[in-house]
GUFI-210235 format. One record per residue (C-alpha): x, y, z; residue in three letters. Coordinates in nm, 2 decimals, always signed. Layout:
! residues N
{{X,Y,Z},ALA};
...
This chain:
! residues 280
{{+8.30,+11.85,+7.06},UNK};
{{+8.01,+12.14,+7.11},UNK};
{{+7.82,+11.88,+7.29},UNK};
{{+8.08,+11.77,+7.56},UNK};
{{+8.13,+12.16,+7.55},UNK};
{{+7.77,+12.26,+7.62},UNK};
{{+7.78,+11.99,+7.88},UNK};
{{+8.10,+12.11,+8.04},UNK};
{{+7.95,+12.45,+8.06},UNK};
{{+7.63,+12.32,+8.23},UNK};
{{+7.83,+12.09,+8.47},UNK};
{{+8.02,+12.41,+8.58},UNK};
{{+7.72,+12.64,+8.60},UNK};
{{+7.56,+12.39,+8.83},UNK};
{{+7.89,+12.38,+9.03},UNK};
{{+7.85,+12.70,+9.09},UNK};
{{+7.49,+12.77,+9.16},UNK};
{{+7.56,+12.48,+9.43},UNK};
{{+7.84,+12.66,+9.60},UNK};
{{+7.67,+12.98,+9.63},UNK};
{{+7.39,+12.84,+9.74},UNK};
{{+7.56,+12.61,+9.99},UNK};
{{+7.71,+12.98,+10.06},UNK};
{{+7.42,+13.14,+10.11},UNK};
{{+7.25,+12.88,+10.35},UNK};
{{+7.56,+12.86,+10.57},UNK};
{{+7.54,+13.26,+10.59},UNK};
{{+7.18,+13.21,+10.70},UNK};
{{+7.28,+13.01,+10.94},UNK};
{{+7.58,+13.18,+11.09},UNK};
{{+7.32,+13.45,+11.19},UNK};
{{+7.30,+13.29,+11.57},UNK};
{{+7.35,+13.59,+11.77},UNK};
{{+7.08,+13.86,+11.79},UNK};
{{+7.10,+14.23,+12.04},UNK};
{{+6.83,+14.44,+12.11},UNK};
{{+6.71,+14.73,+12.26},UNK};
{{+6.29,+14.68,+12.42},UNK};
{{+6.08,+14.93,+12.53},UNK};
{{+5.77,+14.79,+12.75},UNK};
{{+5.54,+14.90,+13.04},UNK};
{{+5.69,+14.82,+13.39},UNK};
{{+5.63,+14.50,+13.57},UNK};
{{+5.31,+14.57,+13.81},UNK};
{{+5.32,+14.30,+14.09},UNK};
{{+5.00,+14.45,+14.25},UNK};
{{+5.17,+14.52,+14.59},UNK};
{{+5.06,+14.85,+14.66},UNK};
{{+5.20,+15.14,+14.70},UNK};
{{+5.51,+15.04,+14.54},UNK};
{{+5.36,+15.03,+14.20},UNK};
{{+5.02,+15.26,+14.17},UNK};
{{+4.86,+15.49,+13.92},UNK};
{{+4.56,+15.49,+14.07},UNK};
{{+4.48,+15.88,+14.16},UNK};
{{+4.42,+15.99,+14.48},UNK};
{{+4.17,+16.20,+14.42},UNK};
{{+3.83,+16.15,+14.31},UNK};
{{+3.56,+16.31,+14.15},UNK};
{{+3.44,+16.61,+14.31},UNK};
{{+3.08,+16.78,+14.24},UNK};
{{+3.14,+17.13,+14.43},UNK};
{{+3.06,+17.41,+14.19},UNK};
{{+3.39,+17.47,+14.04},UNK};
{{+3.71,+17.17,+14.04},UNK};
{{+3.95,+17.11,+13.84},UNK};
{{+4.18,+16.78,+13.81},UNK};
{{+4.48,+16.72,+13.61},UNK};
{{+4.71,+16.43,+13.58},UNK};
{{+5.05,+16.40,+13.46},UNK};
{{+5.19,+16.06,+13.44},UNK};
{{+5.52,+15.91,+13.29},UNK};
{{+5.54,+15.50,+13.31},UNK};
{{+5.81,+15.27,+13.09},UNK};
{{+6.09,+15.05,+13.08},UNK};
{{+6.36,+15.06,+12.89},UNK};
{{+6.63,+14.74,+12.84},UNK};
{{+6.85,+14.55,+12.60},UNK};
{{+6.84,+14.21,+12.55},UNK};
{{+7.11,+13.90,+12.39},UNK};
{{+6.98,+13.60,+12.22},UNK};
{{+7.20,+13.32,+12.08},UNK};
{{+7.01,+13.04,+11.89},UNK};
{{+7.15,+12.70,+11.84},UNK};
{{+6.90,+12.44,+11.67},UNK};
{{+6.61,+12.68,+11.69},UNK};
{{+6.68,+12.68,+12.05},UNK};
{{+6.71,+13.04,+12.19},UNK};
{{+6.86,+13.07,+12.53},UNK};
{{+6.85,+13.52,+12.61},UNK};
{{+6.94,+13.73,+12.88},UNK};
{{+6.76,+14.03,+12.95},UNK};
{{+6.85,+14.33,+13.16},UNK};
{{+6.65,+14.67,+13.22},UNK};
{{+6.54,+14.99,+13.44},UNK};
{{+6.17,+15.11,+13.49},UNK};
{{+6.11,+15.49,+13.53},UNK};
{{+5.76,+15.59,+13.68},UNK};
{{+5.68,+15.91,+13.76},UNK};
{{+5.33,+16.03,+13.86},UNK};
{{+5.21,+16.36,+13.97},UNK};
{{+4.80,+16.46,+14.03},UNK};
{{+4.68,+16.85,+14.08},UNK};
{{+4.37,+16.91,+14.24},UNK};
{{+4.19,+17.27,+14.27},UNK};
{{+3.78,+17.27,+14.42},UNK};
{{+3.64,+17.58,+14.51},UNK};
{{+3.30,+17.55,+14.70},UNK};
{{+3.07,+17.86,+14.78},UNK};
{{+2.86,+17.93,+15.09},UNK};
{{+2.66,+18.24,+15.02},UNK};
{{+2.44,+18.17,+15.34},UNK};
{{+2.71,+18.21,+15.51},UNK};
{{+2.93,+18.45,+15.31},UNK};
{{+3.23,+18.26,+15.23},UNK};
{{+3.41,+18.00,+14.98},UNK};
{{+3.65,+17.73,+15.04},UNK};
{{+3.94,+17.74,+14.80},UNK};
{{+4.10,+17.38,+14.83},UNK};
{{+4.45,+17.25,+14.65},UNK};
{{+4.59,+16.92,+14.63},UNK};
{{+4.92,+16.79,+14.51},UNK};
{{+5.03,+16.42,+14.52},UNK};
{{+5.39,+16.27,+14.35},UNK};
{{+5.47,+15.95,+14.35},UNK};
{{+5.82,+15.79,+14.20},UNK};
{{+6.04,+15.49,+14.22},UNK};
{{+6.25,+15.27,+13.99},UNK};
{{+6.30,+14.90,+13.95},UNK};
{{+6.59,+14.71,+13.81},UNK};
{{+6.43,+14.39,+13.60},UNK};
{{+6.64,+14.11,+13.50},UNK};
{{+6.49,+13.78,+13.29},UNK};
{{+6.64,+13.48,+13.17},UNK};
{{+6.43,+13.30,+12.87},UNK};
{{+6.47,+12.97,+12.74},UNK};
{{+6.25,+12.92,+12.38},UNK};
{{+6.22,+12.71,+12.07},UNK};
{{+6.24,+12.88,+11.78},UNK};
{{+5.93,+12.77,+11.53},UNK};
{{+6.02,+12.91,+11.13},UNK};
{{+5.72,+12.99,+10.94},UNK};
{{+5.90,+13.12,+10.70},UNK};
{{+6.21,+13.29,+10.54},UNK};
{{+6.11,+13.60,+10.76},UNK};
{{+5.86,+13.52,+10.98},UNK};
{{+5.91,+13.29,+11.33},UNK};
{{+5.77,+13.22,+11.65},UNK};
{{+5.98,+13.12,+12.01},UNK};
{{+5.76,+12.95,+12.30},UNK};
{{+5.93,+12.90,+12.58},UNK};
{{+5.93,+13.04,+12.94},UNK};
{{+6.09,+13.35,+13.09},UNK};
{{+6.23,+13.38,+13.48},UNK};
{{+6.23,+13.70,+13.62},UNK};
{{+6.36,+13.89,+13.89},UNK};
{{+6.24,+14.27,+14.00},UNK};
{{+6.38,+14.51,+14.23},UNK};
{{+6.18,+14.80,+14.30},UNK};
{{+6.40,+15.04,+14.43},UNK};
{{+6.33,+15.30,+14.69},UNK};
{{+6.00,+15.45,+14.61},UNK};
{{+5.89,+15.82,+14.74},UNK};
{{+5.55,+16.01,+14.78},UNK};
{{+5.46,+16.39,+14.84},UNK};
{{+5.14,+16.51,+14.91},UNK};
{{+5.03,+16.87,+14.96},UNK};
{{+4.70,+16.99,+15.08},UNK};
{{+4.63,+17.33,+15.14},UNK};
{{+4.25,+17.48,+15.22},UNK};
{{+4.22,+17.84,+15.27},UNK};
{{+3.83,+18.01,+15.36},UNK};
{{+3.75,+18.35,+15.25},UNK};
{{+3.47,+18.63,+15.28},UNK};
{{+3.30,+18.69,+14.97},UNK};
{{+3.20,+19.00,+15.03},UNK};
{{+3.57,+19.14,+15.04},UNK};
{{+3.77,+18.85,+15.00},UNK};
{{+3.90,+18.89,+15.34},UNK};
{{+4.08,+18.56,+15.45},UNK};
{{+3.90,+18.35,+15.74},UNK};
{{+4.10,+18.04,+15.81},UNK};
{{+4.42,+17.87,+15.62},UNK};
{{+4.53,+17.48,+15.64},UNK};
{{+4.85,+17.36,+15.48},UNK};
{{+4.93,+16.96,+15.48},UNK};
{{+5.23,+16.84,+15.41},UNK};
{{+5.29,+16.45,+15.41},UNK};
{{+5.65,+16.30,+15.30},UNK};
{{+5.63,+15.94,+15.23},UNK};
{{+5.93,+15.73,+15.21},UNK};
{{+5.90,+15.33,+15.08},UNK};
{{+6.21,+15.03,+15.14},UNK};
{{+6.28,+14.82,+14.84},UNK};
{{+6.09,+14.51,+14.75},UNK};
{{+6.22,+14.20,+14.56},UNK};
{{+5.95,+13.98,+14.30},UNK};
{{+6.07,+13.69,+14.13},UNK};
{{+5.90,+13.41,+13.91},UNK};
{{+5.84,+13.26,+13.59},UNK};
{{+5.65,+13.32,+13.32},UNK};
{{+5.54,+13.23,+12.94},UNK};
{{+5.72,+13.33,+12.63},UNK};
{{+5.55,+13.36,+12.34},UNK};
{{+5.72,+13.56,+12.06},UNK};
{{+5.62,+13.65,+11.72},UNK};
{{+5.94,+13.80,+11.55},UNK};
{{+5.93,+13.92,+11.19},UNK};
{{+6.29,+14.06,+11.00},UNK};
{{+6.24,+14.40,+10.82},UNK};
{{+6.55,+14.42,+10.64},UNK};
{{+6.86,+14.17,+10.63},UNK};
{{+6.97,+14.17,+10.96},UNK};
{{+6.75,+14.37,+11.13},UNK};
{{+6.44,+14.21,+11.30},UNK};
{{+6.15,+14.37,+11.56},UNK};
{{+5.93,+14.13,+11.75},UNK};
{{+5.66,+14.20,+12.04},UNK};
{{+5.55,+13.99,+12.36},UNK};
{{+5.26,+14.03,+12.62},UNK};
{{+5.50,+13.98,+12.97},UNK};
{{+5.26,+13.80,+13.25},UNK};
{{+5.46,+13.64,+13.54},UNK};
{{+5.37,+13.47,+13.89},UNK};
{{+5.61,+13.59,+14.10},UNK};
{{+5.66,+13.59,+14.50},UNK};
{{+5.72,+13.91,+14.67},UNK};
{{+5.90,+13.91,+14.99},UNK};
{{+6.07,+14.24,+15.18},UNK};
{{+6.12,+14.31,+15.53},UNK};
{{+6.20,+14.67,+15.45},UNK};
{{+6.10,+14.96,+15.62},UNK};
{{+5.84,+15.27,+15.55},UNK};
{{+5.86,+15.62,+15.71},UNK};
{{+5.58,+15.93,+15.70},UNK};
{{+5.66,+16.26,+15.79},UNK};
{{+5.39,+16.47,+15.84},UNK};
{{+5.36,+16.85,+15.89},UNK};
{{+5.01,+17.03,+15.96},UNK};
{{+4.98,+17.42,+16.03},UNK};
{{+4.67,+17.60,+16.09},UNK};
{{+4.54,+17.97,+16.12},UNK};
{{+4.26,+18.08,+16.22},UNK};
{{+4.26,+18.48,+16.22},UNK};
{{+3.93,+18.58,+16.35},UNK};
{{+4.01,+18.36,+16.65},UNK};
{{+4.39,+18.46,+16.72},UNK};
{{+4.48,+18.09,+16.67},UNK};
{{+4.80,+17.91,+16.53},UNK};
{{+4.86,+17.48,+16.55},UNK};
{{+5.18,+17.35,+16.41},UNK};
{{+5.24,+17.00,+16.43},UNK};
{{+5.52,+16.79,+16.31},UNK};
{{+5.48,+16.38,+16.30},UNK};
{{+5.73,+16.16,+16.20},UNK};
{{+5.73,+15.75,+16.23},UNK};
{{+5.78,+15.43,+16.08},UNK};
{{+5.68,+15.10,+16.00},UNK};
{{+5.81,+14.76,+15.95},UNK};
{{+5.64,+14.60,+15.66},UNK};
{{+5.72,+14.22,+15.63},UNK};
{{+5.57,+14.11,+15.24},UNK};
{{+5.55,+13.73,+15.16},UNK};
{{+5.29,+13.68,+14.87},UNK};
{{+5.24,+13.48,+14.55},UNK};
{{+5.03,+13.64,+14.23},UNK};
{{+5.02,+13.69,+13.88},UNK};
{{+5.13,+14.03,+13.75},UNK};
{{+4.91,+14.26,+13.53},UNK};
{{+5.02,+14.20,+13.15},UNK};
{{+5.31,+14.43,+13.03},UNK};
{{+5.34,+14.49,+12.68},UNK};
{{+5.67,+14.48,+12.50},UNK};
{{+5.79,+14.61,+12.19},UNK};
{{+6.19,+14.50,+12.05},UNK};
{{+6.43,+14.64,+11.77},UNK};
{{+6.75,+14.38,+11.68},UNK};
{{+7.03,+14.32,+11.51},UNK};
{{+7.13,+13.93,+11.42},UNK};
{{+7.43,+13.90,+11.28},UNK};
C-alpha cells in the first residue's frame, strides 16, 4: 500500500509539474504583441538644405572671433510589432525636430588706418519631417532573453516646410574715440517646399528583455531612398547701409523664388536608434 502510495504521489507531482510547465510555455508564447517608444537621429537623405548641420561660418583668424553653436537634432516615434512563428511584421510612425542656430562675433583692427570692424553673424535653420516605416523580420532566439530580427524596413519621409534666417550686421569705428564710420545690416529670410524620400532598407535588430515584459533593443537605420519634389523655394532679402561721413543711406528689399524639381536616388547617412517596449 505505501508503494502504490508513493507512486500515486509521484504520478500526481509529475502531473503537475507538466501542466504548469505546459502553462508556462503557452504564457511565453502568448507574448506576440510588443509597443514601443524609439528615440533615434533623423533621417539625413543628403539633399541639401533641407537637412544640414554643416555651419555657415568658418574659421576666422582676425585678432579677436568668437563662434558658438547651438544645435538640437532627434526623432521621436512609437512603434507595434506582432510576431507569429518568429516572424515580426511592425509598423512604425514618428516626428523629427531639428533646430540649429550659429553666432558669429570677429572684430578686426586697422591701426594704420585708425579704425576696427566689429562684424556679427546669425544663421537659424529648422524644419520637421514626418517618418513612417513598415518592417518585415525573422525573429532568430539565442536565448531565453536574448534575440535577433533580420529583415528589411520600407520607409517613407516627409520633410516638412523647412525655414532659414540669417543676420549679418558690420559696423566700422574710429579708435581713437569710437566714433561710428559706416554700419551694414543683412537680413536674408529663407523659406524651403516639402520634399518626399522613400526606400528600403536593412533590419538588423539585437533585442535583449530587462525585466518580464519589458524589452530595449537598438538598430543602425541606413536606407536608399528616391527623393522627388517639385516644390517651391523663396528668399527675401533686406540690405541697409550708412555711411555717415559721406551723408549716404541704401535700402534695398529683394524678394524671389525658385522652382526646384528633385529626382535622385542615394543612400542615407546611418541613423542610430535606441527602443523601450512592452510585450505582452
Amino acid at each position: 500500500m505505501k508503494t502504490k502510495s508513493v507512486t500515486l504521489l509521484l504520478v500526481s507531482l509529475l502531473s503537475a509539474s507538466t501542466v504548469i510547465c505546459q502553462n508556462t510555455s503557452e504564457k511565453r508564447k502568448t507574448k506576440k504583441n510588443t509597443f514601443s517608444i524609439e528615440l533615434y537621429q533623423p533621417v539625413d537623405n543628403l539633399v541639401k538644405p533641407f537637412y544640414d548641420f554643416e555651419s555657415l561660418f568658418g574659421i576666422d583668424t582676425n585678432v579677436d572671433s568668437n563662434n558658438s553653436a547651438n544645435s538640437f537634432s532627434s526623432a521621436i516615434g512609437i512603434s507595434y510589432e506582432r510576431i507569429q512563428n518568429d516572424v515580426v511584421f511592425r509598423p512604425r510612425l514618428g516626428i523629427s525636430f531639428i533646430n540649429s542656430k550659429d553666432h558669429s562675433n570677429h572684430v578686426s583692427i586697422n591701426s594704420a588706418e585708425d579704425y576696427k570692424s566689429i562684424l556679427n553673424q546669425n544663421d537659424h535653420y529648422s524644419q520637421n519631417h514626418i517618418n513612417l516605416f513598415i518592417g518585415i523580420a525573422k525573429r532568430i532566439h539565442l536565448n531565453d532573453r536574448f534575440s535577433i530580427d533580420c529583415g528589411f524596413d520600407l520607409a517613407s519621409i516627409y520633410y516638412l516646410k523647412g525655414r532659414g534666417d540669417y543676420d549679418y550686421n558690420i559696423q566700422q569705428v574710429k579708435i581713437s574715440d569710437n566714433s561710428p564710420i559706416a554700419n551694414q545690416t543683412i537680413n536674408v529670410n529663407d523659406r524651403i517646399g516639402p520634399i518626399v524620400s522613400m526606400g528600403i532598407g536593412p533590419i538588423i535588430k539585437p533585442q535583449y528583455t530587462i525585466y518580464k515584459n519589458i524589452v530595449v533593443s537598438m538598430e543602425l537605420q541606413v536606407y536608399f531612398m528616391r527623393t522627388v519634389s517639385n516644390g517651391t523655394a523663396s528668399r527675401q532679402q533686406i540690405s541697409y547701409s550708412n555711411v555717415f561721413a559721406e551723408n549716404y543711406n541704401e535700402y534695398i528689399d529683394v524678394y524671389g523664388e525658385i522652382n526646384y524639381h528633385i529626382n535622385q536616388w542615394n543612400w542615407t547617412k546611418i541613423s542610430p536608434l535606441m527602443r523601450i517596449g512592452y510585450q505582452f
